[in-house]
VMD Tcl script that draws the C-alpha trace (Angstrom):
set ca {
  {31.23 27.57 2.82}
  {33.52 25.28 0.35}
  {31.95 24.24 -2.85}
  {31.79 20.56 -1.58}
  {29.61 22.01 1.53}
  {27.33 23.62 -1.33}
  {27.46 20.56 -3.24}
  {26.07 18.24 -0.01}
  {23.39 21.03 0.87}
  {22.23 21.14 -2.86}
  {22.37 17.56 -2.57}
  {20.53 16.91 0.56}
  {16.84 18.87 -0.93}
  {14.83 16.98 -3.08}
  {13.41 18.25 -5.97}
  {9.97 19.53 -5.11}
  {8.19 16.86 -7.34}
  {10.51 13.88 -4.74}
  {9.12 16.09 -1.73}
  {6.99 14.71 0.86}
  {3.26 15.08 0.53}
  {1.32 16.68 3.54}
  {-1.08 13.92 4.44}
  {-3.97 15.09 2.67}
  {-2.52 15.34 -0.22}
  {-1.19 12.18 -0.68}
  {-4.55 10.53 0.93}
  {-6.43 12.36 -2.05}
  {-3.86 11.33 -4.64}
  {-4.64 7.81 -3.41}
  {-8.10 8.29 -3.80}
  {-8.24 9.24 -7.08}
  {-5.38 6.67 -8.09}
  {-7.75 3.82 -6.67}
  {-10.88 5.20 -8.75}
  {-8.54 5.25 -12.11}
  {-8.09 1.92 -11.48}
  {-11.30 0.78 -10.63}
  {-12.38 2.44 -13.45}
  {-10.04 1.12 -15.88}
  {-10.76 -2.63 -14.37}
  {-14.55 -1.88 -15.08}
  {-13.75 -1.50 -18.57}
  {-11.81 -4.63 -18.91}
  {-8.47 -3.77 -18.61}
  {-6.49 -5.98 -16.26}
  {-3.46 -4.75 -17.62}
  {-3.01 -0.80 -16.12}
  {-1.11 -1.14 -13.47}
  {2.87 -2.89 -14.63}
  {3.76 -5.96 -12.35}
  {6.26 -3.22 -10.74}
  {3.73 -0.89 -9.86}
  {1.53 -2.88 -8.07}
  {4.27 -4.49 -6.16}
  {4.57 -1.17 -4.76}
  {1.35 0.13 -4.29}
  {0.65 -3.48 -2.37}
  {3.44 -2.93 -0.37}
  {2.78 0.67 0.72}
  {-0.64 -0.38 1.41}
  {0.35 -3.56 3.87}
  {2.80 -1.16 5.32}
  {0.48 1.60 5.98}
  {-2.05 -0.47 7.15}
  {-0.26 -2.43 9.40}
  {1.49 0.53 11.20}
  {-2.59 2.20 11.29}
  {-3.52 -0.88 12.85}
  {-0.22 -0.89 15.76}
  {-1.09 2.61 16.02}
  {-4.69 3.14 16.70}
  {-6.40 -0.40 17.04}
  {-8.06 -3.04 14.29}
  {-9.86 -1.43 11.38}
  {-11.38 -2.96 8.46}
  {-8.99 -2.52 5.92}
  {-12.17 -2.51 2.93}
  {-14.89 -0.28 3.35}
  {-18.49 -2.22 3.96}
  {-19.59 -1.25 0.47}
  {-16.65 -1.78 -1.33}
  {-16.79 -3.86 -4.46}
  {-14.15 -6.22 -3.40}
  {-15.42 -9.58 -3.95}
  {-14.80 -12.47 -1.47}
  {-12.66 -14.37 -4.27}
  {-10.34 -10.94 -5.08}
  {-9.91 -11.00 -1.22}
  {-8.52 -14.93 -0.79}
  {-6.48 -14.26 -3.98}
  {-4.76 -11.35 -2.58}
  {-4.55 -12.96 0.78}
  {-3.38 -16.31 -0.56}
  {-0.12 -13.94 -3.06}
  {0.60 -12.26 0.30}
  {1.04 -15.03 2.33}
  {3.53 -16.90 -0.12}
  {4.98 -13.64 -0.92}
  {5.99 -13.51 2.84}
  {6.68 -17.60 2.75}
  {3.49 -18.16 5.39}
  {0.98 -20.89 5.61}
  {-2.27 -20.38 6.32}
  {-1.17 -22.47 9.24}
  {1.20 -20.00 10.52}
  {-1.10 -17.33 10.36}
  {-4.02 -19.20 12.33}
  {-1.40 -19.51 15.13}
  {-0.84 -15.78 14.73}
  {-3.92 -14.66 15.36}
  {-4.55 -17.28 18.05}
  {-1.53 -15.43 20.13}
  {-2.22 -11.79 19.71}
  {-5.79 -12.08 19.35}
  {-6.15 -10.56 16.28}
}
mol new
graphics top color blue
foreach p $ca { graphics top sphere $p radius 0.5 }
foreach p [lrange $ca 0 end-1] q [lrange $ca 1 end] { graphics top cylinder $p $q radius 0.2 }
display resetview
């Protein structure tokens, strides 16, 4: 093997902290993420999360969600109990819609087609 062949194969393996979570794992790291949130919200600070981070998180989420969805049927993406208020739901909706550059419009005619 030439040194640039070792060089592509050392290359190619992420470091274990970059390697892919079994599923459990990286459902229970999302767990306890969400409650260190919650909990830091409950005590007044708005602030934890950088603009950056929960970019991300929202867009993982969306993602994950909407492939869920495709994949095994409609879901309610919050849990019954959840303390999600109705007002933290239309703001979130509302930021992803002109995030995407939709009208509520467009998404009424959405659902109206596939139902959903």
């Amino acid at each position: 093997m030439s040194s640039r062949e070792g060089d592509a194969a050392t290359a190619a393996a992420p470091p274990p902290e970059l390697a892919p979570a079994a599923a459990g794992d990286l459902s229970a790291a999302a767990e306890r993420v969400a409650a260190d949130i919650g909990r830091a919200l409950a005590e007044g600070r708005a602030d934890v999360l950088t603009d950056e981070a929960i970019q991300a998180l929202m867009a993982a989420v969306c993602r994950s969600y909407a492939a869920r969805v495709e994949a095994t049927g409609d879901f309610p993406p919050l849990a019954a109990r959840s303390l999600v208020s109705s007002t933290d739901v239309m703001v979130t909706a509302s930021g992803l819609l002109k995030s995407a550059n939709l009208a509520v419009f467009e998404l009424g005619m959405w659902q109206s087609w596939t139902g959903r």
